[in-house]
C-alpha positions in Angstrom: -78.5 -156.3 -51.0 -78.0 -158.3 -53.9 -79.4 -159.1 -56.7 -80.0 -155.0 -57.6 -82.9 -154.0 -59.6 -83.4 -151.6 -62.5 -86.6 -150.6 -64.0 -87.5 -149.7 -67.7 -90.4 -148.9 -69.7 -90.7 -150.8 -72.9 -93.1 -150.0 -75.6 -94.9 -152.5 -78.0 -94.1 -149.6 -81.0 -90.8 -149.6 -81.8 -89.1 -146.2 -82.3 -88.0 -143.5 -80.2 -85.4 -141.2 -80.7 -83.5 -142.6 -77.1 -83.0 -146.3 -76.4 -83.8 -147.4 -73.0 -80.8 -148.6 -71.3 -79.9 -151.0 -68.2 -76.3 -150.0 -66.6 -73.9 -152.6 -65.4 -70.6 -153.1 -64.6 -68.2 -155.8 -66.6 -68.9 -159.1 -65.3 -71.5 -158.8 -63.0 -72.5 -162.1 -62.5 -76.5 -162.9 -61.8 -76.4 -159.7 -59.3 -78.4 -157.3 -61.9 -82.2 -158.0 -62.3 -84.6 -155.4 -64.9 -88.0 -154.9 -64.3 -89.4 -153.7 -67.7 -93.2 -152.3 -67.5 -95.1 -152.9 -70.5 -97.0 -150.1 -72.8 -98.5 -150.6 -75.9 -98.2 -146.5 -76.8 -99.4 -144.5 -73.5 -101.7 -147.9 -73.0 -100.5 -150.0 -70.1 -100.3 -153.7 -71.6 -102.4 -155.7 -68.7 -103.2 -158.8 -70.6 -100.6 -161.5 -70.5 -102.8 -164.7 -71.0 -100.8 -167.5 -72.9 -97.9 -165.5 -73.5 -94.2 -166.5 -73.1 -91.5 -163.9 -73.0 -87.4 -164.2 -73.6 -84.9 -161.1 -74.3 -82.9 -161.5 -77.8 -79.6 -159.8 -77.0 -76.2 -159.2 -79.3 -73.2 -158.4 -77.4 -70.4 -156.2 -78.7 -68.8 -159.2 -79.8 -71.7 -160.4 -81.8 -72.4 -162.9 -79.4 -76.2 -163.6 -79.2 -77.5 -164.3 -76.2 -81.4 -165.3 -74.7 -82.6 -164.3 -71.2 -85.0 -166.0 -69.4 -87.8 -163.8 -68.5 -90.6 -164.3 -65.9 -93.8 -162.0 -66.6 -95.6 -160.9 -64.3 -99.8 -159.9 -64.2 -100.8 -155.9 -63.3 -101.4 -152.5 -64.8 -99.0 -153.0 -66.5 -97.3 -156.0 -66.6 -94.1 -156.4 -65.6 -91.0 -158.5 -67.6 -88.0 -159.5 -65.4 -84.9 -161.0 -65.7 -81.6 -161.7 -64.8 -78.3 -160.3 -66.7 -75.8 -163.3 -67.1 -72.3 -163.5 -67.1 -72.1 -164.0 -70.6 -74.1 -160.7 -71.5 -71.6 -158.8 -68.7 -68.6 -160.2 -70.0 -67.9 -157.6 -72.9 -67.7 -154.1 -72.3 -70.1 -151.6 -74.3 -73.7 -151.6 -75.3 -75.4 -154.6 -75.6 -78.6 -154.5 -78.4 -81.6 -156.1 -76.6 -85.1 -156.9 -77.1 -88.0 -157.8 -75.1 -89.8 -160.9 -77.5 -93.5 -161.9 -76.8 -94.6 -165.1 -77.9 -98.4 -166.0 -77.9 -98.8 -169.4 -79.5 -97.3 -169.2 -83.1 -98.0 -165.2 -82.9 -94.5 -163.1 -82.0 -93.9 -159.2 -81.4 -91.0 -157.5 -79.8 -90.9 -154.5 -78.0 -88.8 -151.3 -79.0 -85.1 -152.2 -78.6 -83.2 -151.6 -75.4 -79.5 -151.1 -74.9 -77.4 -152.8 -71.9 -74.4 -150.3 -71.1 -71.9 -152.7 -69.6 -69.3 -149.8 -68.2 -65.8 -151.3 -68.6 -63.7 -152.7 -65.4 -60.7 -150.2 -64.8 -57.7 -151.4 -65.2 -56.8 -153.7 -62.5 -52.8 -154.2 -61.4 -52.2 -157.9 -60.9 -51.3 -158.9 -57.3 -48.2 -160.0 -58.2 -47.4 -156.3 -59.6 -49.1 -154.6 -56.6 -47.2 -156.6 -54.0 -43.8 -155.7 -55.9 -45.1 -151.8 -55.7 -45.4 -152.5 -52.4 -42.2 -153.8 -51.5 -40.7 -151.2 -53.4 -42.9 -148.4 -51.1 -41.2 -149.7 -48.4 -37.5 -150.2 -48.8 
């Protein structure tokens, strides 16, 4: 079942009035892939000759972070990668960017958000085995 993946559209023209966004959970660890299609306005991008590709990404914490990303030929081309640990490890939106690099030439796409939804609170064993003990006297 794992790693799960999530698709987005990402446009060479910034803008938009809605980011968008990948969901994960708190600390998912290598288990969350995105597959973003490329568009350059309503034009599938199909050309990815000599071009290298990384996400930018700022965590909550104002961590920076870079994602390896693997691109992929078609109409249209197709940027994937792998959500880290590190980028999963802060709960709330994560500001991200899809950066194309074509010799010394560089464009990013629109910014994306990664929503990393919060882990509930989780009782510590040691306090759920008292509750436990406690349940049953």
């Amino acid at each position: 079942m794992l790693p799960l993946t999530q698709r987005l559209i990402l446009n060479l023209i910034p803008g938009g009035a809605i980011k968008p966004a990948a969901k994960v959970s708190q600390n998912d660890t290598d288990s969350r892939t995105v597959e973003a299609l490329l568009y350059h306005g309503n034009e599938a991008v199909t050309d990815i000759t000599g071009v290298t590709a990384a996400v930018a990404c700022t965590a909550p914490d104002g961590q920076k972070y870079t994602l390896t990303v693997t691109l992929t030929a078609g109409n249209p081309v197709k940027a994937t990668f792998t959500l880290t640990e590190e980028v999963t490890a802060v709960a709330g939106f994560v500001d991200a960017e899809l950066v194309l690099t074509d010799g010394e030439k560089t464009i990013g796409t629109g910014n994306f958000l990664i929503k990393v939804e919060g882990e509930p609170g989780a009782i510590p064993s040691t306090e759920y085995e008292s509750i436990v003990a406690i349940k049953e006297a």
